[in-house]
BADRENPA-656893 format. One record per atom (N, C-alpha, C, CB): x, y, z; atom name. Coordinates in nm, 4 decimals, decimal comma. Glycine has a CB too. Example, Ala and Ser with C-alpha at 12.3 -4.5 7.8 and 13.67 -1.06 7.14 Angstrom:
<pts>
{east:1,3190	north:-0,5690	up:0,7800	atom:N}
{east:1,2300	north:-0,4500	up:0,7800	atom:CA}
{east:1,3200	north:-0,3300	up:0,7800	atom:C}
{east:1,1308	north:-0,4473	up:0,9046	atom:CB}
{east:1,2850	north:-0,2250	up:0,7080	atom:N}
{east:1,3670	north:-0,1060	up:0,7140	atom:CA}
{east:1,2900	north:0,0030	up:0,7870	atom:C}
{east:1,4084	north:-0,0598	up:0,5725	atom:CB}
</pts>
This chain:
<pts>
{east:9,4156	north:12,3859	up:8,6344	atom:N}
{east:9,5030	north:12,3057	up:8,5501	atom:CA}
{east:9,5665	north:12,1922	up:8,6300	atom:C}
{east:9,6114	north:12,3934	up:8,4871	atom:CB}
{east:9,6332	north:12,2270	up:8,7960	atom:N}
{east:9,6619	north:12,1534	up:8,8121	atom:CA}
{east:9,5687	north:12,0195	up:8,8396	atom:C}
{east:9,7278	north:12,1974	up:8,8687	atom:CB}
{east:9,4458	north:12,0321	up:8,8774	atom:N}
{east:9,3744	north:11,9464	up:8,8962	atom:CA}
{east:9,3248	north:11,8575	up:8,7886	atom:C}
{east:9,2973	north:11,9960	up:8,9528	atom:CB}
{east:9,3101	north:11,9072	up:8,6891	atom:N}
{east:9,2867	north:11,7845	up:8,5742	atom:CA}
{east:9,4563	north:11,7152	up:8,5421	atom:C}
{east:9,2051	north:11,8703	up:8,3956	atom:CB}
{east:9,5814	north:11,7437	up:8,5743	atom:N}
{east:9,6700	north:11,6811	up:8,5547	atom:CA}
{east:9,6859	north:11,5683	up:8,6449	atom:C}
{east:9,7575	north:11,7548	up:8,5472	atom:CB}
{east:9,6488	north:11,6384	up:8,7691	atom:N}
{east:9,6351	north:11,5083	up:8,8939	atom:CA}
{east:9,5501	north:11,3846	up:8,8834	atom:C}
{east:9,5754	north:11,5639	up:9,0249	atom:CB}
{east:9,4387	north:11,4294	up:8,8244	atom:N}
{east:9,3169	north:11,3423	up:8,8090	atom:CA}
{east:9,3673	north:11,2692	up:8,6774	atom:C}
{east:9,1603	north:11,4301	up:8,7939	atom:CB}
{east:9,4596	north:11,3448	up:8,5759	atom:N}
{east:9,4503	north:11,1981	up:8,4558	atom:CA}
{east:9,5588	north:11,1104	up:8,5408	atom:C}
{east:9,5204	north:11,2334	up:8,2441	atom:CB}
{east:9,6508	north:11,1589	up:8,6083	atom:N}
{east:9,7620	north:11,0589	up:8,6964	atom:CA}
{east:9,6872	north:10,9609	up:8,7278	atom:C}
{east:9,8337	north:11,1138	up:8,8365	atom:CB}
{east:9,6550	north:11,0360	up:8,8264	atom:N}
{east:9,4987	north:10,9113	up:8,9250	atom:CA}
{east:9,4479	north:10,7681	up:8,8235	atom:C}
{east:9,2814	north:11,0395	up:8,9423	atom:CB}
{east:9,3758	north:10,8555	up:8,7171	atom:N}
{east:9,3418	north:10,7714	up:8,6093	atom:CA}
{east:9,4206	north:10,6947	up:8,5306	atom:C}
{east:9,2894	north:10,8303	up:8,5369	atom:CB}
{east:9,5220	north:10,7016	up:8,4974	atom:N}
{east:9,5879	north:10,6450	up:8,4043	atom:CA}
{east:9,6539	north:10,5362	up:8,5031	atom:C}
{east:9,6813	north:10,7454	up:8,3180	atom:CB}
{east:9,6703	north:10,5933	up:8,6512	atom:N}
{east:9,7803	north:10,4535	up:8,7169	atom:CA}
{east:9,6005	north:10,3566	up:8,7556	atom:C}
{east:9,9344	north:10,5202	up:8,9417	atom:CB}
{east:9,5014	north:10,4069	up:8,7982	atom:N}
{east:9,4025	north:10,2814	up:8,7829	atom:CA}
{east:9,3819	north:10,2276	up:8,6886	atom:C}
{east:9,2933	north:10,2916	up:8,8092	atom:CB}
{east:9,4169	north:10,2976	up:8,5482	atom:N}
{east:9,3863	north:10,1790	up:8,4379	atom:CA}
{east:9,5074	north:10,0837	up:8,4314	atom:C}
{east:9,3601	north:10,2421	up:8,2779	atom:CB}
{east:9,6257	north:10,1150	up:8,5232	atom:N}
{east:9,7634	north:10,0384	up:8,4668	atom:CA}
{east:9,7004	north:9,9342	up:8,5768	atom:C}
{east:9,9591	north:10,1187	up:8,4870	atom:CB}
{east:9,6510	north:9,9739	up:8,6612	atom:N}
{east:9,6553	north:9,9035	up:8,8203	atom:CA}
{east:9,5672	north:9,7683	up:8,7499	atom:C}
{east:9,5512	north:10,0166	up:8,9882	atom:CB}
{east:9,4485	north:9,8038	up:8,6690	atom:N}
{east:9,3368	north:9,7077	up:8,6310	atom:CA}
{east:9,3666	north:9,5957	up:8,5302	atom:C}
{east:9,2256	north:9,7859	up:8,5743	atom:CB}
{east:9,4597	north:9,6600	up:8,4310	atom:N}
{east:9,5416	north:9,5940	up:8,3574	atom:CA}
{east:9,6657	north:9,4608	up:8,4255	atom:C}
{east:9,6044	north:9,7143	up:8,2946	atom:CB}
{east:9,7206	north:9,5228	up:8,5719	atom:N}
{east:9,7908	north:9,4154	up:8,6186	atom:CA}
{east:9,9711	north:9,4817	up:8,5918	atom:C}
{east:9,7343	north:9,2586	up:8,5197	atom:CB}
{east:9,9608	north:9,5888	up:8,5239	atom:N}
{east:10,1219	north:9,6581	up:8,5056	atom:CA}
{east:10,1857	north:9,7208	up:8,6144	atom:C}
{east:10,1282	north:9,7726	up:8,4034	atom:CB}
{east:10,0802	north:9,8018	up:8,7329	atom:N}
{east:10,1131	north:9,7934	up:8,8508	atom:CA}
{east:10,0509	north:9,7282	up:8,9616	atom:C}
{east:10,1260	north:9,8880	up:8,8735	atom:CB}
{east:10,1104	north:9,7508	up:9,0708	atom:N}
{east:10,0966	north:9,6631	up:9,1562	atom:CA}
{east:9,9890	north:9,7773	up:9,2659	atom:C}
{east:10,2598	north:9,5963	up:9,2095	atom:CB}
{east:9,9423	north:9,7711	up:9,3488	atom:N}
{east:9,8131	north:9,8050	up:9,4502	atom:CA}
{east:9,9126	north:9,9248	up:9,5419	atom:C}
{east:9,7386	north:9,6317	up:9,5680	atom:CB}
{east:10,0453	north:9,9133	up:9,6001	atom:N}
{east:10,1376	north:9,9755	up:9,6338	atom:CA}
{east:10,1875	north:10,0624	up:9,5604	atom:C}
{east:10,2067	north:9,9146	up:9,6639	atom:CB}
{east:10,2156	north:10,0664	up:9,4690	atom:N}
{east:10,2732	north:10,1767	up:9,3600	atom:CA}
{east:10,1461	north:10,2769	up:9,3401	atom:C}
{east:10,3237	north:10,0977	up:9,1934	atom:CB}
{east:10,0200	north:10,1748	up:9,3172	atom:N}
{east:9,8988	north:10,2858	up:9,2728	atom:CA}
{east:9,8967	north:10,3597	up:9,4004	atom:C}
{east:9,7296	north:10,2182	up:9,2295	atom:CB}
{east:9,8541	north:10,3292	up:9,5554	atom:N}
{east:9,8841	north:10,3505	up:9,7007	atom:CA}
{east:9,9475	north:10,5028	up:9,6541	atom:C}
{east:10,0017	north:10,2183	up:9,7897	atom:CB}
{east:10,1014	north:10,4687	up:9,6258	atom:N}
{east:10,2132	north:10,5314	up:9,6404	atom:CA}
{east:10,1513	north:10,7136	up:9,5446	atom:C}
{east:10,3607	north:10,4113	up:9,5592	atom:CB}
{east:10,0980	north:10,6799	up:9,4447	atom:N}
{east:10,1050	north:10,7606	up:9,3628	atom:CA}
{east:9,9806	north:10,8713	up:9,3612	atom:C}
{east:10,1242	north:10,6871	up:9,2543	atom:CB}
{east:9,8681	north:10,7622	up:9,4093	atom:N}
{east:9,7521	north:10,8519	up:9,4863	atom:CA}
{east:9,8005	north:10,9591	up:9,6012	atom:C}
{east:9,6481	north:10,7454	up:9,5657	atom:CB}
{east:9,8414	north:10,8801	up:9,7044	atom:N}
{east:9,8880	north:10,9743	up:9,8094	atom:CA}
{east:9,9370	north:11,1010	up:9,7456	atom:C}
{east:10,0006	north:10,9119	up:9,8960	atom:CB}
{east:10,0659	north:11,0525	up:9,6391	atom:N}
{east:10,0966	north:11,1982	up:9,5912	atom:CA}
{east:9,9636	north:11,3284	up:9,5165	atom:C}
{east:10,2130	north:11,1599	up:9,4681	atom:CB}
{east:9,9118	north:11,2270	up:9,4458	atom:N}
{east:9,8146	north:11,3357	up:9,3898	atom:CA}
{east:9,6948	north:11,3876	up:9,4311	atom:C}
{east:9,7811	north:11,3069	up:9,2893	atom:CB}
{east:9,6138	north:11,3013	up:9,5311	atom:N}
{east:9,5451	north:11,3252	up:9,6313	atom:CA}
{east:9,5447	north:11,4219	up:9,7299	atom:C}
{east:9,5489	north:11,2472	up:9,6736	atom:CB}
{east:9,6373	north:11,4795	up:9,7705	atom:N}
{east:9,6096	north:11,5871	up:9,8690	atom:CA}
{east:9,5895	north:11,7548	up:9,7960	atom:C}
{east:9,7467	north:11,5808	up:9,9789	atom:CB}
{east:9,6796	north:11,7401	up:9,6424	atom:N}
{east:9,6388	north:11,8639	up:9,5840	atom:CA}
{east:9,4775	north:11,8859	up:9,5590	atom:C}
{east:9,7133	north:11,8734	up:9,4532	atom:CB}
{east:9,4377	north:11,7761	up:9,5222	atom:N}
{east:9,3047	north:11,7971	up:9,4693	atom:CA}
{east:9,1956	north:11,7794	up:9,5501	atom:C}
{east:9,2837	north:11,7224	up:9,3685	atom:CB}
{east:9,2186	north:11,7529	up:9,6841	atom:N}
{east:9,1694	north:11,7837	up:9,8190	atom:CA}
{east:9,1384	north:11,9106	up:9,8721	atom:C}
{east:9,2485	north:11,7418	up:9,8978	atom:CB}
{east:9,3257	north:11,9796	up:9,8673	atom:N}
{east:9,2970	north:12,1375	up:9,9084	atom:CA}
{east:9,2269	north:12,1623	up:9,7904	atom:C}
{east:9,4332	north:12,2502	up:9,9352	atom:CB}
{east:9,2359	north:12,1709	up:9,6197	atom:N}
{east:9,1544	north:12,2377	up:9,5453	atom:CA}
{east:8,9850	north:12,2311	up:9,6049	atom:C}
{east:9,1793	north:12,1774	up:9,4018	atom:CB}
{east:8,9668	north:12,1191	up:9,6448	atom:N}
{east:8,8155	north:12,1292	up:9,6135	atom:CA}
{east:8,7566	north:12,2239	up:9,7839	atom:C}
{east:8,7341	north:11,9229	up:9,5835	atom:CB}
{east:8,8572	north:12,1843	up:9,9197	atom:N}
{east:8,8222	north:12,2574	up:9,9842	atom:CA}
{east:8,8376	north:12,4531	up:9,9270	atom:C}
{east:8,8920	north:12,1990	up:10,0982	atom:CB}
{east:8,9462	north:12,4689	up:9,8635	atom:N}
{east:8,9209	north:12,6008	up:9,8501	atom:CA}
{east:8,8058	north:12,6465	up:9,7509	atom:C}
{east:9,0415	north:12,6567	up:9,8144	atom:CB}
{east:8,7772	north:12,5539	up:9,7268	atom:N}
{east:8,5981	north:12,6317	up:9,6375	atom:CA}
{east:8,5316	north:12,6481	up:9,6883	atom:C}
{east:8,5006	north:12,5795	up:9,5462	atom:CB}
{east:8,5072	north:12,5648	up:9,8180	atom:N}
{east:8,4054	north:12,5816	up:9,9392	atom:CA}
{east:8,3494	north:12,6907	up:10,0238	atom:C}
{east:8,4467	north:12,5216	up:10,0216	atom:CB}
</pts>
């Protein structure tokens, strides 16, 4: 669960990012956050 919540984050700030509503830093900012959960997820399937 948590991983498809991370991934629509992910998604939804690149569609804001493409659109021009955020800025390259904020998207930066917000990946970092959601990026490392779904990192350990995929290493622990391994």
């Amino acid at each position: 669960m948590r991983k498809s919540i991370a991934e629509s984050i992910t998604n939804t700030v690149k569609d804001l990012h493409k659109s021009g509503l955020i800025d390259q830093i904020t998207m930066n900012n917000i990946e970092s956050l959601c990026l490392p959960e779904i990192l350990e997820e995929i290493l622990a399937d391994e």
